[in-house]
N, C-alpha and C positions, 0 to 999 in steps of 0.2 A: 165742856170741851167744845171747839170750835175748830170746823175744819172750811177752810177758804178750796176751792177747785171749782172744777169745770164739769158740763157733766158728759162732756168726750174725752176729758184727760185720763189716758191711762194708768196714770201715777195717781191720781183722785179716786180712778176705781180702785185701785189694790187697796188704798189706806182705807176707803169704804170698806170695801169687802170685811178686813180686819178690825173695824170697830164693830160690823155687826157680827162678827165670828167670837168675838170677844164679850159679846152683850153691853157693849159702852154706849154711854147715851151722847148723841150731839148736835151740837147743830151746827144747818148746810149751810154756809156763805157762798153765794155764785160769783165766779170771777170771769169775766166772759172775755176769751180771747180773740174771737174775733171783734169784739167791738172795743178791743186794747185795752181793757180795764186792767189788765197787768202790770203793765207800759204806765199807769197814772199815778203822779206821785203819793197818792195817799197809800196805796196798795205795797208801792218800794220803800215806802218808810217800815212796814211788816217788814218784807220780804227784799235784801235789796238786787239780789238776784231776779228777780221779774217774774219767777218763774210759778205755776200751780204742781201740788197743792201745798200749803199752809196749813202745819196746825199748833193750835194753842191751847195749852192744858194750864188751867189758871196762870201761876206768872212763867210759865215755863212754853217757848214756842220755838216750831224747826219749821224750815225747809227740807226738802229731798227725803221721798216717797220711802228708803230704804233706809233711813235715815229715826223716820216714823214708826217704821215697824218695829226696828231693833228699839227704841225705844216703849211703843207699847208694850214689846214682850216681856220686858224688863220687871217694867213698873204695875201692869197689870197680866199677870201668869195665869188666870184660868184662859183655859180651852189655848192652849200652848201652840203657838205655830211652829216652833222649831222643835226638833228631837231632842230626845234625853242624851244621845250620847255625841261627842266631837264628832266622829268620822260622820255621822248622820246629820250634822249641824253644818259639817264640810259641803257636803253633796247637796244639799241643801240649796245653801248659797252660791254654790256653782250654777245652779240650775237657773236661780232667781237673777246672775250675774251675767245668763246668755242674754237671759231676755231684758234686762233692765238697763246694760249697760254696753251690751251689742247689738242689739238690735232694732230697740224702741228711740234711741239718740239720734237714730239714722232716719226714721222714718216718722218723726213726731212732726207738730203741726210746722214750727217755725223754719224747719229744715226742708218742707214741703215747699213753701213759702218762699223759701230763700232758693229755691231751684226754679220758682217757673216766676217768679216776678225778678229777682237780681241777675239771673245765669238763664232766663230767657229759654229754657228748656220745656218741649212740649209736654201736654196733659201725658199722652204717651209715654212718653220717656222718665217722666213720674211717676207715672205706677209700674213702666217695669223696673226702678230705681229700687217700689218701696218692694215689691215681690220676690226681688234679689236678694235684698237683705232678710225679710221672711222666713224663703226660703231655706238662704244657707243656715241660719240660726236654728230650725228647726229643724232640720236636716241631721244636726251633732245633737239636738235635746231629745230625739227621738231616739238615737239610737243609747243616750243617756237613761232615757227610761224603757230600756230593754234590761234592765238591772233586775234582779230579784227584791233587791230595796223599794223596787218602784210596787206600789199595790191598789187600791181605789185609787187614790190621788198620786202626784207624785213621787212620795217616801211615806210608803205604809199606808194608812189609812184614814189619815185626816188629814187637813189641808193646812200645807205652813204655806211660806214664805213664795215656793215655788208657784206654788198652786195661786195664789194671790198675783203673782205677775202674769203667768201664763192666759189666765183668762181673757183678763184688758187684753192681753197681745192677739190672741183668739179672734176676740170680738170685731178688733178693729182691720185684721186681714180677712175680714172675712166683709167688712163694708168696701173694704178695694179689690173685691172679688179674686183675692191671692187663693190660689188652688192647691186644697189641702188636702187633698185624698189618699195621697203618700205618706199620710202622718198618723196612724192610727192608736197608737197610745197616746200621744197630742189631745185627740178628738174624743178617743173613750174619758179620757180624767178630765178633761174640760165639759163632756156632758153630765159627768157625775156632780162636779161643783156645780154647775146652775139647776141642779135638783135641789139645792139647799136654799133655807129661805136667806141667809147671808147674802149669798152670791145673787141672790132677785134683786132681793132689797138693794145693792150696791150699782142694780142695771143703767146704764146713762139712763134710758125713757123712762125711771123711775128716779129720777131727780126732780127736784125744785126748779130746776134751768133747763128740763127739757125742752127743745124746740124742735 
């Protein structure tokens, strides 16, 4: 198996996290976007979306992060990231759909990029852009895992889908110094996953491309 990402992409962590959570073997390919290796035609004949991460499981290869997991879980079911039952599978992917799809879109690199070099918008005005979005998203996932469903991790007590977005989102508010102190089931289940050697193993500084 072959997984193309970055080692700040948030959507590279999650699918990290879940091959070591899984015990799958593979190997890293660095795509490094800042220096546009995404953007090069060899990379968009893979991928022609441009986008990380990419992965390839002999002749079968996706894009989109969410895309990835539902297919690992599928095809390799030990150590199960989703629940056994619908309504658990529901909630689930609710959780993983704040942060994957409301929240991370808004504040991922190209979008950053596209605020202070195209729309001329100060450093300032960028990070209270990405804090906003942060914010309000966690804001609703927080009071989400005020459920009795939520337990160590997000639902119960091992780590699906949710717990595998939520981290990357963690990590990277917390490099734009987004102020989390008002999120305390947030911060409890996110310290409980990088107790696990999974979620180390998947840390950007523990990549092949760290810089």
């Amino acid at each position: 198996m072959e997984l193309y990402g970055y080692f700040r992409s948030s959507a590279a962590y999650r699918v990290r996290a879940a091959l070591h959570l899984k015990g799958l073997d593979y190997v890293s390919l660095p795509v490094s976007l800042l220096a546009g290796d995404h953007k090069g035609d060899a990379y968009l004949k893979l991928n022609p979306q441009g986008f990380v991460p990419f992965l390839r499981d002999d002749d079968k290869a996706f894009g989109q992060s969410l895309a990835m997991l539902e297919y690992l879980e599928e095809n390799y079911p030990q150590a199960p990231l989703l629940p056994g039952d619908s309504a658990g599978r529901a909630r689930v992917r609710q959780m993983a759909g704040i942060i994957a799809c409301d929240i991370h879109p808004l504040d991922n690199l190209r979008v950053l990029k596209y605020l202070t070099q195209t729309l001329g918008v100060t450093e300032e005005q960028k990070t209270a852009w990405y804090h906003h979005w942060i914010i309000e998203g966690f804001t609703a996932l927080e009071t989400l895992l005020s459920d009795p469903a939520t337990g160590d991790f997000c639902h119960g007590d091992s780590p699906t889908f949710a717990d595998l977005c939520l981290v990357p989102q963690v990590y990277n508010a917390r490099r734009f110094n987004c102020p989390l102190d008002g999120f305390p089931h947030i911060l409890r289940i996110v310290d409980n996953c990088n107790k696990l050697d999974a979620f180390i193993a998947a840390l950007p500084e523990n990549q092949p491309d760290a810089t």
